[in-house]
MDTraj code that builds the backbone (N, CA, C; nanometers):
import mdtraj as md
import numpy as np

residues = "UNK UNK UNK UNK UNK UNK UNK UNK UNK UNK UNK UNK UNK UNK UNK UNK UNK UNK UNK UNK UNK UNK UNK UNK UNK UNK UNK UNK UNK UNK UNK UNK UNK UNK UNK UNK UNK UNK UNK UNK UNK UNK UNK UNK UNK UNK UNK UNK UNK UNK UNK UNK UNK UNK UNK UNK UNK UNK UNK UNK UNK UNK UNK UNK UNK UNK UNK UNK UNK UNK UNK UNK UNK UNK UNK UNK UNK UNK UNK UNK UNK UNK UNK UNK UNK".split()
xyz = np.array([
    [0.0831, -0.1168, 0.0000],
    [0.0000, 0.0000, 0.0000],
    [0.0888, 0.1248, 0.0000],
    [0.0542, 0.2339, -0.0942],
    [0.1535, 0.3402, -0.1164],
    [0.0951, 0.4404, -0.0030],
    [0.1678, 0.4934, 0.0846],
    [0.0995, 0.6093, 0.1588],
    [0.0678, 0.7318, 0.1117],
    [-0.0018, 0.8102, 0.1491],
    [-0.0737, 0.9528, 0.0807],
    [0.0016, 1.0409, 0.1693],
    [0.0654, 1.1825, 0.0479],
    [0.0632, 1.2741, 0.1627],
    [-0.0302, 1.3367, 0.1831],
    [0.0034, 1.4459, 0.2850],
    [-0.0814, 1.5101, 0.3557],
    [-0.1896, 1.5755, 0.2755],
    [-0.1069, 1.6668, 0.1230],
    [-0.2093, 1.7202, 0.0560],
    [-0.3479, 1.5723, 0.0039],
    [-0.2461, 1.4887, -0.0388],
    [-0.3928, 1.4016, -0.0962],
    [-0.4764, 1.3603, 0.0150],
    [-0.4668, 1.2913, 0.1028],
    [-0.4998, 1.2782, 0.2253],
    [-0.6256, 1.3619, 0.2841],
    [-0.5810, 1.4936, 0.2842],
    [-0.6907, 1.6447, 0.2956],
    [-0.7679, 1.6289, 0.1743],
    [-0.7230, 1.5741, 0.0226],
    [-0.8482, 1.6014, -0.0769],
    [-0.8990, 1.5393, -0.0866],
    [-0.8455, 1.4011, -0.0330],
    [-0.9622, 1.2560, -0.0255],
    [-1.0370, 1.3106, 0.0932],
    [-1.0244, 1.3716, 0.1907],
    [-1.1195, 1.3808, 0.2971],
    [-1.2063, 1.4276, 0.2080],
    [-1.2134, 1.5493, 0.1897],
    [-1.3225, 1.6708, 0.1411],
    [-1.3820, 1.5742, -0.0004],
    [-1.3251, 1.5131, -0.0598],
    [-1.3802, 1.4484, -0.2090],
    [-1.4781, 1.3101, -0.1512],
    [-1.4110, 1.2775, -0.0650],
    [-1.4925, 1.1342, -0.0155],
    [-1.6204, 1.1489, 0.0981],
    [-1.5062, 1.1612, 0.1995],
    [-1.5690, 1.1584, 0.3457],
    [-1.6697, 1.2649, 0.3574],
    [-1.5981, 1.4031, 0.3278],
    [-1.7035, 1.5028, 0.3689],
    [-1.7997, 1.5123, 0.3060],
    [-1.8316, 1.4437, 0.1863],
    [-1.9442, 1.4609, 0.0908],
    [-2.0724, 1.3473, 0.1072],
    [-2.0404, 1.2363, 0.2193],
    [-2.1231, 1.1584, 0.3233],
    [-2.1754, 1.2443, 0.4861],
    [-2.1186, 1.3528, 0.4337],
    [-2.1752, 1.4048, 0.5918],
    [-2.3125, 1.4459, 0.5636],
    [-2.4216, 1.4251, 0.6533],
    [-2.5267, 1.4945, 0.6567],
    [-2.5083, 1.6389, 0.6502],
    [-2.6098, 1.7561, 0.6080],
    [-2.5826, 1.9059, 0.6178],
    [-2.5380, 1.9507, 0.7322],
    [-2.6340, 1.9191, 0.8299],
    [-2.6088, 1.9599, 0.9516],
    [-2.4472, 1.9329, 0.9999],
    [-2.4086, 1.8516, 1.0076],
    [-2.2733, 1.7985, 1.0268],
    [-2.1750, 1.8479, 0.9375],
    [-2.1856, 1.8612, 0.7961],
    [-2.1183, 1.9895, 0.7294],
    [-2.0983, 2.1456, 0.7707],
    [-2.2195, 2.1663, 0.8373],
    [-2.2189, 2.3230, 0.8770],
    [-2.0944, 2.3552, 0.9274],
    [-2.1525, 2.2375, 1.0951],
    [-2.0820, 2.2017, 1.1599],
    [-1.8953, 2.1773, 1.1493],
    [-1.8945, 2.0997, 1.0717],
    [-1.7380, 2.0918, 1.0288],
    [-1.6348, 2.1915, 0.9791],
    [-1.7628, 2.3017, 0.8620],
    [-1.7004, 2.3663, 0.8211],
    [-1.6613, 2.5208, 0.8996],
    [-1.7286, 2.5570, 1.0272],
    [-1.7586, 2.6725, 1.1000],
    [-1.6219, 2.7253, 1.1120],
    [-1.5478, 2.6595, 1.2176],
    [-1.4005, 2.7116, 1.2164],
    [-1.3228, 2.7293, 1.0772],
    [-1.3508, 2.6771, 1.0042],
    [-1.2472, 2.7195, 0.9111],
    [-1.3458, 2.8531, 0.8516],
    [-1.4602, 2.8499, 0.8264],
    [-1.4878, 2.9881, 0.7692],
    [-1.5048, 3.0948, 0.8590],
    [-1.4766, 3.0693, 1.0264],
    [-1.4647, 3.1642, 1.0639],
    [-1.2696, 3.2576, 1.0889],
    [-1.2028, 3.1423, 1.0304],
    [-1.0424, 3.1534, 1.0921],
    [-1.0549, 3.2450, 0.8866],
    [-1.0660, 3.2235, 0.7809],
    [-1.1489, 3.2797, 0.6540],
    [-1.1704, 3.4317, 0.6920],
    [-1.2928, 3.3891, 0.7588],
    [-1.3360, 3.5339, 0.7604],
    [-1.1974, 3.6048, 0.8497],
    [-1.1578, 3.5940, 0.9390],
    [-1.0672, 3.6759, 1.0381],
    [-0.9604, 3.7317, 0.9406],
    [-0.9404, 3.6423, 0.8297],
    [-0.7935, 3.6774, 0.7566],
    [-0.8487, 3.7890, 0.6674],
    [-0.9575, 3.7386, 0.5960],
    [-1.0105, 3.8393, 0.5022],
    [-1.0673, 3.9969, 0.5765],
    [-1.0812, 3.9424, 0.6766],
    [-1.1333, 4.1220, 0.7620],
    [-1.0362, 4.2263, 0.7283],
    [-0.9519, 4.1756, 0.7604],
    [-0.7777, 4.2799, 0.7951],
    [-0.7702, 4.2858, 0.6292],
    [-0.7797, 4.4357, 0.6285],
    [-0.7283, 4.5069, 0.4842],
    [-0.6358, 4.4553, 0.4153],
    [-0.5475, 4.4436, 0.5126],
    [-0.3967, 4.4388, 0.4584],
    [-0.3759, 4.2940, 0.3788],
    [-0.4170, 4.2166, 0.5132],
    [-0.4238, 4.0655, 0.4003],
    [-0.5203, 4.0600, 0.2924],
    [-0.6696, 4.0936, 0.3246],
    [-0.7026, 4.0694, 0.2453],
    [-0.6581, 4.1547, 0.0705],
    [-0.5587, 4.2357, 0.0973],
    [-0.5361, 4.2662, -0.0345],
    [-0.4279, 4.1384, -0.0638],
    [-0.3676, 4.0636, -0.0079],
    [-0.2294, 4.0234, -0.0383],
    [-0.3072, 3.9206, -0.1138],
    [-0.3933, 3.8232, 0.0028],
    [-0.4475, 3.7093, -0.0511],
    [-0.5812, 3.7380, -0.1947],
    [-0.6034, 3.8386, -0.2220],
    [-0.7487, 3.8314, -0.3172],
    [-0.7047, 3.9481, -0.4180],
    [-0.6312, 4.0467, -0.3815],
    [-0.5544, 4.1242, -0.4944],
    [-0.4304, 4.1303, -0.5104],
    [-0.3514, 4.0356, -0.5124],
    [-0.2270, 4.0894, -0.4967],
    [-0.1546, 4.0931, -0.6140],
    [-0.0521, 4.2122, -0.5886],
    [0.0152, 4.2625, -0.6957],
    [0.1254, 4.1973, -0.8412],
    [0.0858, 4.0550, -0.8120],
    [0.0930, 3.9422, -0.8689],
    [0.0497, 3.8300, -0.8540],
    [0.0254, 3.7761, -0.9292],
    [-0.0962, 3.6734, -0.9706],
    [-0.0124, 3.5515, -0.8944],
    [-0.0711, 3.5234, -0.7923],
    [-0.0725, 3.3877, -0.6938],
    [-0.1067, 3.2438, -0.7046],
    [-0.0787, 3.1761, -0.7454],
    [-0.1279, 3.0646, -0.7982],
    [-0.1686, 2.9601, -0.6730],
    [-0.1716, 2.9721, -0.5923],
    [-0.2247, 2.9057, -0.4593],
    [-0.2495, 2.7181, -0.4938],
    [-0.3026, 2.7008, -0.6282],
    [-0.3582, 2.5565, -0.6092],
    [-0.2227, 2.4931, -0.6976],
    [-0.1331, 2.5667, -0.7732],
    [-0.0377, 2.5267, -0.8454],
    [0.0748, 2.5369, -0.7747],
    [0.0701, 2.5998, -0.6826],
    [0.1960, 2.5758, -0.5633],
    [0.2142, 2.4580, -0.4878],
    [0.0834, 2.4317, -0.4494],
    [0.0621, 2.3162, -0.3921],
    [0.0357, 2.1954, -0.4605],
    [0.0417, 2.1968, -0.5941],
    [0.0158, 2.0720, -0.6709],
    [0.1423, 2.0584, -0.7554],
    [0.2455, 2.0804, -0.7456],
    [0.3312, 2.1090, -0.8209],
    [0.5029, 2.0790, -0.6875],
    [0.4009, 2.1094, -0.5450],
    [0.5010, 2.1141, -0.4186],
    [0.6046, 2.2452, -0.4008],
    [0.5377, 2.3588, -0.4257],
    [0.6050, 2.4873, -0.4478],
    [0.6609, 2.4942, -0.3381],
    [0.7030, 2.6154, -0.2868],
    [0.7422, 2.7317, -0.1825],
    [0.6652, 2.8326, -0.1866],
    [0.6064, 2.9052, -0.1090],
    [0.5544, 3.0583, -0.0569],
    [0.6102, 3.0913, 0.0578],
    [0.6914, 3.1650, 0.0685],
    [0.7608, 3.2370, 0.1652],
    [0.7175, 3.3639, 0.1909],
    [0.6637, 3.4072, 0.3424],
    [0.5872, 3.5435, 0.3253],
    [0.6329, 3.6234, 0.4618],
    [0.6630, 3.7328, 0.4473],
    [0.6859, 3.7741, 0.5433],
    [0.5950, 3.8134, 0.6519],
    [0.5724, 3.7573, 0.7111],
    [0.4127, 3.7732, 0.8791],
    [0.4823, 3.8512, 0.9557],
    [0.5824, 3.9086, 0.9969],
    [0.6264, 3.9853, 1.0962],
    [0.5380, 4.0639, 1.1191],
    [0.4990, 4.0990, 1.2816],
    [0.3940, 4.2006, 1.3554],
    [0.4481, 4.3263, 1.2659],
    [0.5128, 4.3600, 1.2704],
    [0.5586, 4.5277, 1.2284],
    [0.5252, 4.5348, 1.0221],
    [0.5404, 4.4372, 0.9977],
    [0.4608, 4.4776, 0.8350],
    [0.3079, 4.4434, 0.8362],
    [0.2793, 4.3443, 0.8600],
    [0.1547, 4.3152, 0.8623],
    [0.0514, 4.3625, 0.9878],
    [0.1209, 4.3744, 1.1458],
    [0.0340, 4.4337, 1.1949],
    [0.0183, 4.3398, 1.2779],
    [-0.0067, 4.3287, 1.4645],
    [-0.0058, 4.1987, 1.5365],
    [-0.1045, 4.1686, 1.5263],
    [-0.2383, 4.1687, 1.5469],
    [-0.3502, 4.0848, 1.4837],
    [-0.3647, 4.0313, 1.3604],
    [-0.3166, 4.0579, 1.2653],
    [-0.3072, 4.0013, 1.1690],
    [-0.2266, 3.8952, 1.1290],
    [-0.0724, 3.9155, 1.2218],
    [0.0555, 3.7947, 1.2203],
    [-0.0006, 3.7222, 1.2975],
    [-0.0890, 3.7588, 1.4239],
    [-0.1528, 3.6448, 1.4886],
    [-0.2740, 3.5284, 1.4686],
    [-0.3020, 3.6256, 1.3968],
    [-0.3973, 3.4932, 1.2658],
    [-0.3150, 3.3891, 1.1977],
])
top = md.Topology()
chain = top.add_chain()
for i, resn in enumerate(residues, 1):
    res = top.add_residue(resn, chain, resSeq=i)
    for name in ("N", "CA", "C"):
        top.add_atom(name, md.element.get_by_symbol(name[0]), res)
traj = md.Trajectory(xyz[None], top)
């Protein structure tokens, strides 16, 4: 048996498993992550980095491909609530 990494692993969840959950239990599952979502997208600052940023981000080709994103979070550029997200 070949082991999965982590990324396939996470897309078999969401492709398999999570698509047997009742709604209710979806809501449920999904709450924290769209509320940790919403927290990032509140803050201006990220949300320009992550949804406009000044070059085109490829987010699903980084990770399918096994990229690097290196970003600088330091409190003093981004701001401590925001590095603390």
């Amino acid at each position: 048996m070949t082991s999965l990494n982590t990324a396939q692993t996470v897309r078999l969840f969401w492709e398999t498993e999570f698509e047997k959950y009742p709604w209710r239990y979806r809501a449920e599952a999904v709450a924290p992550i769209k509320n940790k979502i919403g927290a990032l997208l509140s803050d201006s600052t990220l949300y320009r980095i992550l949804v406009a940023p000044r070059i085109d981000l490829r987010f699903r080709s980084l990770m399918d491909e096994g990229g690097v994103l290196l970003v600088n979070l330091a409190k003093g550029r981004i701001g401590e609530d925001s590095a603390a997200i």
